[in-house]
Each structure stands twice: as C-alpha cells, then as structure tokens.
PyMOL CGO cylinders between C-alpha atoms (Angstrom):
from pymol import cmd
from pymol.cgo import CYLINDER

trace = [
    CYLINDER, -6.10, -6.37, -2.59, -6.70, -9.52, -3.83, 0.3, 1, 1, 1, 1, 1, 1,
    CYLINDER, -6.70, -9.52, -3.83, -10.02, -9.28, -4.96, 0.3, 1, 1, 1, 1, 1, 1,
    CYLINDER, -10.02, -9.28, -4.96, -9.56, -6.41, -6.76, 0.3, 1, 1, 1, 1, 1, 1,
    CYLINDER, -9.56, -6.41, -6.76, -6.64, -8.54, -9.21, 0.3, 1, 1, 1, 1, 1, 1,
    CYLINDER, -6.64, -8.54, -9.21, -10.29, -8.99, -11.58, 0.3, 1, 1, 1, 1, 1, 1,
    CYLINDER, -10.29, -8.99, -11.58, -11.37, -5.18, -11.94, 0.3, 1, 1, 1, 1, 1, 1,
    CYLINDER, -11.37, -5.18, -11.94, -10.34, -2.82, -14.45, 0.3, 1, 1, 1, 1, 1, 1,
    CYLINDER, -10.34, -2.82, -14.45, -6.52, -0.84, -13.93, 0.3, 1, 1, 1, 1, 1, 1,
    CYLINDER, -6.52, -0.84, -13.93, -8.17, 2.43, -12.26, 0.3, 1, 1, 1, 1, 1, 1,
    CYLINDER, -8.17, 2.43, -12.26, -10.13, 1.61, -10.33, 0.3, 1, 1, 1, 1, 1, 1,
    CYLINDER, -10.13, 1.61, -10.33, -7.59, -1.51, -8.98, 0.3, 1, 1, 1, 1, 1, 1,
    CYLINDER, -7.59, -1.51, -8.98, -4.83, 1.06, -8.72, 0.3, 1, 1, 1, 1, 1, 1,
    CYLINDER, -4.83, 1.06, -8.72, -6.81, 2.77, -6.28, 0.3, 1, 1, 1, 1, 1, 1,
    CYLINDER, -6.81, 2.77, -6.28, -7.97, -0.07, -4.24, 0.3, 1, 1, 1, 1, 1, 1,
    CYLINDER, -7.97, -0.07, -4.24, -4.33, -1.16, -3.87, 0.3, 1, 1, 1, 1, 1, 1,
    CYLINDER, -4.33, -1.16, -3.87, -2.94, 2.15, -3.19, 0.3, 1, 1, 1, 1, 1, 1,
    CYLINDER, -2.94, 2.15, -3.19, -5.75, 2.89, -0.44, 0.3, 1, 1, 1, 1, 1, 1,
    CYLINDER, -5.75, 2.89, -0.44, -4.85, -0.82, 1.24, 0.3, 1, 1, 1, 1, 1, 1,
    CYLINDER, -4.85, -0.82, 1.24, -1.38, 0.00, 1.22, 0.3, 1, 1, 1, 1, 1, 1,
    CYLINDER, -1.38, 0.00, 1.22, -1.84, 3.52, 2.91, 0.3, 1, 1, 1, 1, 1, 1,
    CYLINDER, -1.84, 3.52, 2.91, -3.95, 1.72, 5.52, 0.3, 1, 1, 1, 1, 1, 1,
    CYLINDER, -3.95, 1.72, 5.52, -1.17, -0.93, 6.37, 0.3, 1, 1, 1, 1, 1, 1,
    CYLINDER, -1.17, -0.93, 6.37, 1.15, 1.90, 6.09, 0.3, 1, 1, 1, 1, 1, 1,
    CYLINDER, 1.15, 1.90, 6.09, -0.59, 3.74, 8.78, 0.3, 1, 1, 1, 1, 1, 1,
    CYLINDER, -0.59, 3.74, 8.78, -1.39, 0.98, 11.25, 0.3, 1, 1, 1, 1, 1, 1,
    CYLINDER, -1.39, 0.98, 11.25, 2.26, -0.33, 10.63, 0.3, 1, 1, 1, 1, 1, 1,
    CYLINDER, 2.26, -0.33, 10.63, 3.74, 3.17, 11.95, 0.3, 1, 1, 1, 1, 1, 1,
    CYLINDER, 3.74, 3.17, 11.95, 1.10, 3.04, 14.57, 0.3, 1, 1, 1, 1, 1, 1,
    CYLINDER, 1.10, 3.04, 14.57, 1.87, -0.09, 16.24, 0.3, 1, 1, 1, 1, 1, 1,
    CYLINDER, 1.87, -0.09, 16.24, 5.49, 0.94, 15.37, 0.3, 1, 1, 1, 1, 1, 1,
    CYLINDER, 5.49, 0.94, 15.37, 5.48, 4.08, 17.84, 0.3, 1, 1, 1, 1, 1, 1,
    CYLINDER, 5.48, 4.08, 17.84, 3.16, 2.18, 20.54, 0.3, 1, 1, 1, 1, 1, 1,
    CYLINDER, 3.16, 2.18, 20.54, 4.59, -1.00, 20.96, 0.3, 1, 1, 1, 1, 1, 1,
    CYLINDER, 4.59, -1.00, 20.96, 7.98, -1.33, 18.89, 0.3, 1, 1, 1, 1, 1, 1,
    CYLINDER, 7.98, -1.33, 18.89, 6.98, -4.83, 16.79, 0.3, 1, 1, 1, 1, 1, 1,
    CYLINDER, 6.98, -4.83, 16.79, 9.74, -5.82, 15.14, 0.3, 1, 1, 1, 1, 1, 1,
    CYLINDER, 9.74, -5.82, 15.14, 7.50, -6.41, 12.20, 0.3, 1, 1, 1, 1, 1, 1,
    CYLINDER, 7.50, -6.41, 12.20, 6.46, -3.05, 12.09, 0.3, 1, 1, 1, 1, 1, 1,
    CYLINDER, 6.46, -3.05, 12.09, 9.82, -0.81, 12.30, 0.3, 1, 1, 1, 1, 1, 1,
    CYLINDER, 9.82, -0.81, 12.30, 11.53, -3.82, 9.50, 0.3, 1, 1, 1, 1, 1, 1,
    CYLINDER, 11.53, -3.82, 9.50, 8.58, -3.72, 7.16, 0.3, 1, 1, 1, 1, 1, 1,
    CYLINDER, 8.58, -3.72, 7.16, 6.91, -0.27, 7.84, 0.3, 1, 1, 1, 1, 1, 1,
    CYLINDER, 6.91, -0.27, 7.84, 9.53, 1.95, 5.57, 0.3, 1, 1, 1, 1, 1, 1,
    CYLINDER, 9.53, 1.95, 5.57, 8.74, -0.48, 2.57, 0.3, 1, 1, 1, 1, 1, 1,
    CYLINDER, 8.74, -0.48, 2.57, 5.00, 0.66, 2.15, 0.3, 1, 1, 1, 1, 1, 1,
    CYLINDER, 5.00, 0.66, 2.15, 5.31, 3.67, 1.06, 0.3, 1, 1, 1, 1, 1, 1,
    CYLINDER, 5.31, 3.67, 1.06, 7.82, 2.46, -1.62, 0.3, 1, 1, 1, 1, 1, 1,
    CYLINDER, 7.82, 2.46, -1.62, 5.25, -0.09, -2.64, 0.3, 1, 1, 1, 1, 1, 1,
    CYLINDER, 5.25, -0.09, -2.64, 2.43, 2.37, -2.75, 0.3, 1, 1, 1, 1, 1, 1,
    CYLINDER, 2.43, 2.37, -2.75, 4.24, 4.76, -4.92, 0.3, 1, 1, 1, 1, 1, 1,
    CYLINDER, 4.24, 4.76, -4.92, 5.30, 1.78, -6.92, 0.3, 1, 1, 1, 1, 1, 1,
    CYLINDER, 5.30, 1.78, -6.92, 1.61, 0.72, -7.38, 0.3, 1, 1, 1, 1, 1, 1,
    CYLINDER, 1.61, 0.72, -7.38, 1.16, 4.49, -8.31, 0.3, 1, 1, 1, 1, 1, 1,
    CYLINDER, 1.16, 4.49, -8.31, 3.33, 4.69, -10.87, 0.3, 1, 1, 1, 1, 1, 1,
    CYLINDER, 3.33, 4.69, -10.87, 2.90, 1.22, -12.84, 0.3, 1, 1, 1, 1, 1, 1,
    CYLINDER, 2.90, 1.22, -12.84, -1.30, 1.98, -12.26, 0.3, 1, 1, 1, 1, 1, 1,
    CYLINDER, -1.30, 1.98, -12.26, -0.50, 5.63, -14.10, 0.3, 1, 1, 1, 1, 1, 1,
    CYLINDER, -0.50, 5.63, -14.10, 0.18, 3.79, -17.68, 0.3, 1, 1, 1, 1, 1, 1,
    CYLINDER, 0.18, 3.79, -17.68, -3.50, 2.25, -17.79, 0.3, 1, 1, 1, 1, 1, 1,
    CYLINDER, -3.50, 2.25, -17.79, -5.07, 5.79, -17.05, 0.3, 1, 1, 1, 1, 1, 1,
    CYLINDER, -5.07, 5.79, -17.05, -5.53, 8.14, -20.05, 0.3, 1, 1, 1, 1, 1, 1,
]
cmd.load_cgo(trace, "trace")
C-alpha cells in the first residue's frame, strides 16, 4: 500500500482496495481458526476501509 502512495488515483485505488481484501480475508481466516484477538477486534473494520478507499478512489476516475 505504501508504495503505491506515488502512482496515479486508478490504478492506486485498486492496489489499496486489493491489499485490503487480502488482510480482510486472512484476518477472518485466522479469526475462525485460532480466535486472535487482533483478528475478531480489527477484522469488521476492513471492509469499512475498503469501501471507504472505494468510494474516495471513485472521484479521480472519469
């Protein structure tokens, strides 16, 4: 995510959004296999951030 803070709005929306579904995924994951604490707090709050990096990457497309 970081390295994409340099690259134009699309295609930086979309490298955020994809990292975000990843940690979203492996976040539920461990979640159901294990039961981190990390990952039952913190997992609801990437899907708000994906749609969140959705929605502000939206006013840069045409």
């Amino acid at each position: 995510m970081l390295l994409a803070i340099g690259v134009p709005h699309p295609v930086k929306t979309w490298v955020w959004v994809g990292t975000l579904i990843c940690m979203w995924t492996a976040c539920l994951l461990n979640a159901r296999r294990c039961k981190r604490r990390h990952c039952v707090w913190n997992g609801p709050f990437f899907p708000v951030n994906t749609l969140r990096s959705l929605s502000k990457g939206q006013h840069h497309f045409p």
